[in-house]
C-alpha positions in Angstrom: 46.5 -6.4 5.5 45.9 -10.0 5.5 46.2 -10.4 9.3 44.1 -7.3 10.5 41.2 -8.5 8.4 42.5 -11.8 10.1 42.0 -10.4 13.7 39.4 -8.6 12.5 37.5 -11.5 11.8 38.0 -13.3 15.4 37.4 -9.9 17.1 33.9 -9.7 15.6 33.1 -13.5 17.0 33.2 -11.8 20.3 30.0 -9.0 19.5 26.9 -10.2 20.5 24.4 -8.8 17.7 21.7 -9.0 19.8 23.1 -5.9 21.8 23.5 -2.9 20.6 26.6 -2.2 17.8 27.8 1.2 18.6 28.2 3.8 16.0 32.0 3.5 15.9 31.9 -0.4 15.0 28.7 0.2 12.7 30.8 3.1 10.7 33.3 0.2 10.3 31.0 -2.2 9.3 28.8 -0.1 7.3 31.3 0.8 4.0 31.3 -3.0 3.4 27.4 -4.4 2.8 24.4 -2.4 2.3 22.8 -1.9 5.2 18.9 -1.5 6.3 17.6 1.2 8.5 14.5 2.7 9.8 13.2 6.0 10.6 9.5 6.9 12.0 7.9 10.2 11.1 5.9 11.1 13.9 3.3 14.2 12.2 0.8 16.3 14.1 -1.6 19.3 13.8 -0.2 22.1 16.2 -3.4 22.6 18.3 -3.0 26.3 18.7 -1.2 27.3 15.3 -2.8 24.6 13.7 0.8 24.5 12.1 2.1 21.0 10.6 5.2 19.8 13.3 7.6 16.7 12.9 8.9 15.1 15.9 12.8 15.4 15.6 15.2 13.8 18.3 18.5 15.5 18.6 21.6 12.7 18.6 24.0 12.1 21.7 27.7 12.3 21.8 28.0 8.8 21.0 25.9 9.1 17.8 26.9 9.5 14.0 26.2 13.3 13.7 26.8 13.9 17.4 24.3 17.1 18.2 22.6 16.9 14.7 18.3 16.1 15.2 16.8 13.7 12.9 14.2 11.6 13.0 13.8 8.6 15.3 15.3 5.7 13.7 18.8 3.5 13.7 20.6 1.1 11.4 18.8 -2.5 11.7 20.2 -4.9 14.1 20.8 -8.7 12.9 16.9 -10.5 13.5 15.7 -6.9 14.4 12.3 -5.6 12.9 12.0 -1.9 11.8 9.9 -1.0 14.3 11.5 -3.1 17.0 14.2 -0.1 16.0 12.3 3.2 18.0 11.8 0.4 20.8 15.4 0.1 21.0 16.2 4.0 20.9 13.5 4.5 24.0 10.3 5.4 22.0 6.7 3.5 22.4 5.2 4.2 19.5 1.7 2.7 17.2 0.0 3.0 14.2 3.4 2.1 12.3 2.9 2.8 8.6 5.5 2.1 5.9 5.6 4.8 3.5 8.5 4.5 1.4 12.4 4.0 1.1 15.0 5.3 -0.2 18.8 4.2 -0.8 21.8 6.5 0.2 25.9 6.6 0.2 27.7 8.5 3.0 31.0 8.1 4.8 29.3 5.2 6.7 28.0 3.4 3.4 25.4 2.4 1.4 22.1 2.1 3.1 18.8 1.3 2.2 16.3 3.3 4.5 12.8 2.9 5.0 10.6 5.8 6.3 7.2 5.2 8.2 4.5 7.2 9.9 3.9 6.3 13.3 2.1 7.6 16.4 3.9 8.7 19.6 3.0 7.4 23.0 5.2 10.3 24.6 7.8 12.3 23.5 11.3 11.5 24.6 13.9 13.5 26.5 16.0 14.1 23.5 13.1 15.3 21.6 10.6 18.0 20.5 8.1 19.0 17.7 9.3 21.4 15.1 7.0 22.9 12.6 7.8 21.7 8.8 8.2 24.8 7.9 10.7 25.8 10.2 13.0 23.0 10.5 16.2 23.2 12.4 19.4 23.7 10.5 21.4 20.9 12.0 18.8 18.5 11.0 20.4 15.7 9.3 20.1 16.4 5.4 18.8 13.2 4.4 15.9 13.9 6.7 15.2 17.4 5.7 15.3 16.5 1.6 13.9 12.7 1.8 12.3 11.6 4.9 10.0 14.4 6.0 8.8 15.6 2.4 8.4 11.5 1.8 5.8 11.2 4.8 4.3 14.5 4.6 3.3 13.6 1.3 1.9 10.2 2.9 0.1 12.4 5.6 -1.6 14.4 3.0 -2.9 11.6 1.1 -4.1 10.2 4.3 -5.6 12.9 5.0 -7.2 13.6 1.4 -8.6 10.1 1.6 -10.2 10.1 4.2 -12.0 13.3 3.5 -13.3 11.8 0.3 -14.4 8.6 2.0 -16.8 11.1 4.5 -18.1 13.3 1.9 -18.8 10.1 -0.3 -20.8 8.0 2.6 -24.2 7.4 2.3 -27.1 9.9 4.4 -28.5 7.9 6.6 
């Protein structure tokens, strides 16, 4: 044992943390330290249905959960900011809002999430808006039970706020 987590060792001098880790060497990693991710909650208004929808990205054969959608988001790479994450995956994104974290043990580890609202410049290839009410049923679980209700709560505060901050202005 001693000399694989001896090769082990010098093999991991040779990754280049500014690149991306792969999810076969981040499931490795990932049952050792607690790790910090991000995911982005991208909300809108259905301009027909006026039905609430959640931007969901569906993962590629290289992914953890190969097929599964979730929102955007990936484990933190070393000197990385969370929103320099959904750059990294191929979103452009704004208005980046934290609203909350959460911590979580699966096969990959222990990792410390944190979910924010954020605007969407365009919608990537791998995604498409689902209605919150209708989510799909290969969404990652995590997502459906945590991450969604966490920033639809957020939106609806937002939301609630700034109603009250209109009907409480001054007549002018």
């Amino acid at each position: 044992m001693r000399l694989i987590k001896s090769m082990a060792g010098w093999l991991l001098g040779y990754v280049d943390p500014r690149e991306p880790l792969g999810s076969s060497l981040i499931n490795a990693l990932s049952r050792l330290p607690i790790h910090l991710a991000a995911d982005a909650v991208c909300l809108r208004r259905n301009a027909d249905s006026g039905a609430l929808e959640v931007l969901l990205t569906q993962r590629g054969a290289s992914a953890a959960g190969p097929g599964e959608w979730c929102c955007p988001g990936s484990v933190l790479s070393p000197g990385e900011q969370p929103e320099h994450v959904l750059h990294r995956v191929g979103m452009t994104i704004s208005d980046f809002t934290f609203v909350g974290d959460y911590f979580s043990a699966a096969a990959r580890g222990w990792m410390l999430s944190r979910v924010h609202q954020a605007k969407l410049a365009e919608v990537p290839a791998t995604g498409a808006w689902w209605p919150v009410e209708q989510l799909p049923n290969n969404l990652v679980p995590k997502h459906r039970e945590l991450v969604i209700p966490m920033a639809v709560k957020a939106f609806h505060a937002q939301r609630a706020k700034r109603s009250q901050k209109v009907a409480s202005a001054p007549l002018t």
